[in-house]
C-alpha positions as CSV (number, residue, x, y, z in Angstrom):
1,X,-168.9,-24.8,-80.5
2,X,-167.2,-27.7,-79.0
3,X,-165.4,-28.0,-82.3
4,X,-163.7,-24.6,-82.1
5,X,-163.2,-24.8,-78.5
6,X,-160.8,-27.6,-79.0
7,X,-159.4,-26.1,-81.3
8,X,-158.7,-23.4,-78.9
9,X,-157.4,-25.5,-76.2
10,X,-154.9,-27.4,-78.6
11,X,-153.3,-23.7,-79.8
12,X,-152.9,-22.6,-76.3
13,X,-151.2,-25.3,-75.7
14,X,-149.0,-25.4,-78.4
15,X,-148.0,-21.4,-77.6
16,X,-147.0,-22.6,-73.7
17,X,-144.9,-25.4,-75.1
18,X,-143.1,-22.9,-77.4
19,X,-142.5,-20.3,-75.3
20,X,-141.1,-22.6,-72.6
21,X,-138.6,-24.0,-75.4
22,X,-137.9,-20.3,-76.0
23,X,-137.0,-19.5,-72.3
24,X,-134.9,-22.8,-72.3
25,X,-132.9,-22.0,-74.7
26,X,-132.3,-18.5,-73.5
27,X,-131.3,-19.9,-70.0
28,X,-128.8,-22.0,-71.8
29,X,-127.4,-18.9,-73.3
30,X,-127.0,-17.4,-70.5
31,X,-124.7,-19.9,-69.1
32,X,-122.2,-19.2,-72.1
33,X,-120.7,-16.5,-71.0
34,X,-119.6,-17.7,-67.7
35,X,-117.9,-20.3,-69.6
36,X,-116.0,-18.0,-71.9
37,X,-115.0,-16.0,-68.7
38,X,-113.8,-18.7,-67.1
39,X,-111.3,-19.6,-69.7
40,X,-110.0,-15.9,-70.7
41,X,-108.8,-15.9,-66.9
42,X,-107.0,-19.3,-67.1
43,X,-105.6,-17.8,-70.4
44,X,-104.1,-14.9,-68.4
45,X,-103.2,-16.2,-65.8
46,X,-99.8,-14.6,-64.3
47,X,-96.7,-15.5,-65.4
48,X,-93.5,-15.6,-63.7
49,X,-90.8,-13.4,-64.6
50,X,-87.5,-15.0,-66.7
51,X,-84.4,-14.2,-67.5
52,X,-81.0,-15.5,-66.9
53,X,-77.7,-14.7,-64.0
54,X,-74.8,-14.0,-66.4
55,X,-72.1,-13.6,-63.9
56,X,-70.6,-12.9,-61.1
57,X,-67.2,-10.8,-60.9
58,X,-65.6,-10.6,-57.1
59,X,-63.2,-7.6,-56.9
60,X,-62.1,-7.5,-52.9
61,X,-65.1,-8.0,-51.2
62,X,-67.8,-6.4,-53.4
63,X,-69.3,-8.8,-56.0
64,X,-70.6,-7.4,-59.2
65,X,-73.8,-9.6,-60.6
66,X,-74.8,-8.8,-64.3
67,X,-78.1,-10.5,-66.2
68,X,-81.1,-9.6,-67.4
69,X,-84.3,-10.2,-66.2
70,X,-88.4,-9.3,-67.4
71,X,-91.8,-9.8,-66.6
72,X,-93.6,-11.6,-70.1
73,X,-97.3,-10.0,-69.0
74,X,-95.6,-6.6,-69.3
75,X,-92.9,-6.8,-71.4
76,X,-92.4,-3.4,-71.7
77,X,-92.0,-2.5,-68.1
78,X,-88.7,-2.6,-66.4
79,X,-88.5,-5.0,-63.3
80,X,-86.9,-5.8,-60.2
81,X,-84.0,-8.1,-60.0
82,X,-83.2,-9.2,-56.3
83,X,-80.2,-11.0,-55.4
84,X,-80.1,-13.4,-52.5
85,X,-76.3,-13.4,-51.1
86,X,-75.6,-16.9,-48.7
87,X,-72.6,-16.0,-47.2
88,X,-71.9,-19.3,-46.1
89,X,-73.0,-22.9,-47.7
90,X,-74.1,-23.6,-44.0
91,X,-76.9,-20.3,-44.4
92,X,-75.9,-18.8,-41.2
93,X,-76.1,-15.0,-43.2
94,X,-78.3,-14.0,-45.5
95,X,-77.6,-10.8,-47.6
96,X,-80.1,-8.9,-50.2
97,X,-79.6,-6.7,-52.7
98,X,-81.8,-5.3,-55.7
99,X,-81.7,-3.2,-58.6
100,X,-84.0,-2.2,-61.3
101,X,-83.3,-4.2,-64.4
102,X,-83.4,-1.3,-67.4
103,X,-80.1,-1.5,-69.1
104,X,-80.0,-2.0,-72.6
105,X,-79.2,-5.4,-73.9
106,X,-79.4,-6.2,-77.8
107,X,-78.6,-9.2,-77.6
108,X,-82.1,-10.0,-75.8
109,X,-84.0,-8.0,-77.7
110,X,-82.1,-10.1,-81.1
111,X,-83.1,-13.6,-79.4
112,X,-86.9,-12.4,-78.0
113,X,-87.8,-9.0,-80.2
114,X,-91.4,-9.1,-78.2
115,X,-89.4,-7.8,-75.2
116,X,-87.5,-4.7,-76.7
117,X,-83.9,-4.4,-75.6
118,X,-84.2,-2.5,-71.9
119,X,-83.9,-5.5,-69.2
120,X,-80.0,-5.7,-68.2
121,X,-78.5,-5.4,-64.9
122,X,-75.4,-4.9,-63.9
123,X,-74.6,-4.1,-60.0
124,X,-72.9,-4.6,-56.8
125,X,-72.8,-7.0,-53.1
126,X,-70.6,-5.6,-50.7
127,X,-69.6,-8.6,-48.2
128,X,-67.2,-8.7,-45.8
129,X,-67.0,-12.4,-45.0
130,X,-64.7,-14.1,-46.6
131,X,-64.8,-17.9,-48.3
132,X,-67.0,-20.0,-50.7
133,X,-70.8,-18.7,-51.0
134,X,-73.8,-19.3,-52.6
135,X,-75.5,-16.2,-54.9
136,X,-78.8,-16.6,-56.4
137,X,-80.6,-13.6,-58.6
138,X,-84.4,-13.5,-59.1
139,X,-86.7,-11.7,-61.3
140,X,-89.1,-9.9,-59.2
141,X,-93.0,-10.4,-60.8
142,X,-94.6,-6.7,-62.1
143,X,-97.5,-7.6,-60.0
144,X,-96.4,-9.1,-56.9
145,X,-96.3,-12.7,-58.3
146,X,-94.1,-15.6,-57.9
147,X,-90.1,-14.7,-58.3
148,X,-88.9,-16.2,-61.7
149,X,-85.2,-18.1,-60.6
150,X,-82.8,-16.4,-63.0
151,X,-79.8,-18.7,-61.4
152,X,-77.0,-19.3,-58.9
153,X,-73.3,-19.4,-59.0
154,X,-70.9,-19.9,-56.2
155,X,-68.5,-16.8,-55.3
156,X,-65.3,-17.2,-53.5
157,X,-64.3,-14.0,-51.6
158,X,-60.5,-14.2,-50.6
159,X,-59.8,-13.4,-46.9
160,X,-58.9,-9.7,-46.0
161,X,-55.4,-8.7,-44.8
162,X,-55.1,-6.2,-42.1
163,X,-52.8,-2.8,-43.7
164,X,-49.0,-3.3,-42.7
165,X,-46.4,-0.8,-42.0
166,X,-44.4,1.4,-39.5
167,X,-44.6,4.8,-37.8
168,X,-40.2,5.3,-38.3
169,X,-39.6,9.1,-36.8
170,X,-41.0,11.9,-34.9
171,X,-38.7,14.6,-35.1
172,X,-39.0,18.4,-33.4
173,X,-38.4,20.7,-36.5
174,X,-38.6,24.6,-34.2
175,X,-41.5,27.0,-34.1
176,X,-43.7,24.5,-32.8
177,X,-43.8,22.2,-35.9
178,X,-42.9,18.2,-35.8
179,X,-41.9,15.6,-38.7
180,X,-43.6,12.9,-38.7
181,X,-42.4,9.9,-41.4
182,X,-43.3,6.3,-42.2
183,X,-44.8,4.3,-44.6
184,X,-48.0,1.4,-44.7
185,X,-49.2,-0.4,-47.5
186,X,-52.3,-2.8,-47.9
187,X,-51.4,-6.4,-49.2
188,X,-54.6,-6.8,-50.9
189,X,-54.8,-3.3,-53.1
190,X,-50.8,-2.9,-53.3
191,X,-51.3,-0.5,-55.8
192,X,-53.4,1.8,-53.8
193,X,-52.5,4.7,-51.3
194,X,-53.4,3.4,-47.6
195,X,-55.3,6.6,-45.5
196,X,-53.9,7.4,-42.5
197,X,-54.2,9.2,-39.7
198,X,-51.5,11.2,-37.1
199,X,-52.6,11.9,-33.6
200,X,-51.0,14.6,-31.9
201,X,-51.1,13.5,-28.1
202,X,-52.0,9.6,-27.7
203,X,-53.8,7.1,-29.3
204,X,-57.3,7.1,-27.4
205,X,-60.2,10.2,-28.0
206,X,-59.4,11.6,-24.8
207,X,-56.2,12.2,-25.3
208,X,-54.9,13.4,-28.9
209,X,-55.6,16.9,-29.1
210,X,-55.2,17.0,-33.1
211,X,-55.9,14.2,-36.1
212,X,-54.2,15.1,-39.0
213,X,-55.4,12.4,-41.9
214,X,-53.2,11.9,-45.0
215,X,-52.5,9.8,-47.1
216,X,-49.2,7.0,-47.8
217,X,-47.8,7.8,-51.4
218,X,-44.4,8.9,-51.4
219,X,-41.2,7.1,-52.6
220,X,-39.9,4.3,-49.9
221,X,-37.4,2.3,-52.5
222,X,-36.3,0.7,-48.9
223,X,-40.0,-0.7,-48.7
224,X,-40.5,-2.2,-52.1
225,X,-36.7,-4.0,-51.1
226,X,-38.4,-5.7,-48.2
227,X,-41.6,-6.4,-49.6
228,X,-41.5,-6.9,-53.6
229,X,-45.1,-7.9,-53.7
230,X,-46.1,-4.4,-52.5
231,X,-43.7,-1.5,-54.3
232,X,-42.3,1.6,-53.3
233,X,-45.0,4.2,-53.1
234,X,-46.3,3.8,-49.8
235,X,-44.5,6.1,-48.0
236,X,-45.4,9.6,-45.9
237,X,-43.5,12.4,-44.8
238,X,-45.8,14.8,-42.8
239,X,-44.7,18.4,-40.9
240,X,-47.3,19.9,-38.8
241,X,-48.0,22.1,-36.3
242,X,-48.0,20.5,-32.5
243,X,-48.6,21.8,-28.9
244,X,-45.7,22.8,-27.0
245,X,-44.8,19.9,-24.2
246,X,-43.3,16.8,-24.1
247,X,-46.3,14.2,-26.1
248,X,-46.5,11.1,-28.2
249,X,-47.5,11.0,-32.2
250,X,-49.2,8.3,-33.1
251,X,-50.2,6.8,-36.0
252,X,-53.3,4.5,-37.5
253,X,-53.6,3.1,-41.0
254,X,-57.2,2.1,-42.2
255,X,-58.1,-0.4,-44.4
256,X,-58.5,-0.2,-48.4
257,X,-61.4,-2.1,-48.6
258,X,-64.3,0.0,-47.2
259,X,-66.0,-2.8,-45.8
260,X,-63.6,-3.6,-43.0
261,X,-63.6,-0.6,-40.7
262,X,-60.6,-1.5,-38.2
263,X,-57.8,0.3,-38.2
264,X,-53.8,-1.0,-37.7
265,X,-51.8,0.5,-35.7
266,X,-48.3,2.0,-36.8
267,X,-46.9,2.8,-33.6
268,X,-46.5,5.4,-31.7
269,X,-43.3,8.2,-30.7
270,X,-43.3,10.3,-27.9
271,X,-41.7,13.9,-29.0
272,X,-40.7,17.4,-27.1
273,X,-42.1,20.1,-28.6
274,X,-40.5,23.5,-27.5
């Protein structure tokens, strides 16, 4: 009996130290997986966009930006490219602009074929401050990551010149109609037509009683004489209708460039309408 007994004993104990091995080792196991985790998420961790700032063309005082930009986690996605437009080296102005990168661009697509060819940009800043600034373009991340730098280049945007010219004659033509001629021209577009605008009555809002707008294309050899550097065709010759009375014409000249909004003033005739 005692025999068997410690034989017993001595099995039992030998079946707890095995199974404690076995639940040892499965509680290491257990901690694998954590430590696989761990390192799939460093492995995919976000990546900033890339891409590069080709260039920057100023016409007036818009500046067109072209690149391309894309996100490397989605590389089949079309991003945002933001540009950030200093107007002055000092950073007294800051100007943004975006536009969603999804031209196509082979040569990208030749140097990284895992990004397919649709990540250009080409588009416009609009700026009317003149002198040397600092542009800098940005890849915008897919999922609200870090900006990937793309570049910066430094703009110069020539000063603006006010349009020129002259209101020459208001002349009484009968049945109520009037002549109005002169001729402006813009220094910095001399090849384009200056808008204009005739007031009937005065120069202020509360007193013209008609705006007749137009524009200053016609023939003045006499202008291109006096000012090579602009050319003839920025002449206008205008018959209207006007109120019967004694009442000036005026006239107003607007700038080409859209982004100056003041107008210059071409002087103004008084006329006698009968």
């Amino acid at each position: 009996m005692i025999g068997k007994l410690a034989s017993s004993t001595s099995a039992s104990r030998r079946y707890r130290a095995g199974r404690l091995a076995v639940l040892a080792l499965a509680a290491s196991a257990l901690v694998v997986p954590a430590v696989t985790a761990n390192a799939a998420t460093s492995a995919a961790a976000n990546r900033a966009p890339i891409g590069h700032f080709d260039s920057a063309v100023v016409h007036g005082s818009t500046v067109t930006v072209s690149g391309w930009t894309v996100d490397p986690d989605y590389p089949h996605n079309s991003i945002v490219a933001r540009a950030v437009f200093t107007p002055n080296l000092l950073g007294a102005s800051t100007k943004y602009a975006t536009n969603i990168s999804h031209d196509p661009r082979a040569d990208v697509a030749a140097a990284h074929p895992e990004f397919g060819p649709n990540h250009g940009f080409s588009f416009n800043i609009e700026t009317a401050m003149a002198g040397t600034s600092r542009l800098c373009l940005y890849g915008v991340d897919f999922k609200a990551g870090p900006d990937g730098s793309l570049g910066c280049l430094s703009v110069t945007v020539l000063k603006n010149h006010a349009p020129v010219g002259h209101l020459d004659s208001v002349i009484a033509k009968g049945n109520d109609h009037i002549e109005i001629r002169g001729w402006t021209a813009d220094a910095d577009t001399p090849s384009t037509a200056v808008s204009i605008n005739l007031l009937l009555g005065g120069m202020l809002s509360s007193q013209y009683y008609k705006s007749v707008p137009g524009k200053a294309a016609l023939s003045r050899p006499d202008v291109a004489a006096a000012y090579p550097a602009l050319g003839a065709k920025h002449g206008f010759d205008v018959t209207v209708a006007a109120r019967a009375g004694r009442s000036p014409v005026c006239a107003i000249a607007f700038d080409t460039d859209p982004n100056y909004q003041a107008s210059t003033s071409l002087g103004c005739i008084t006329v006698t309408v009968s």
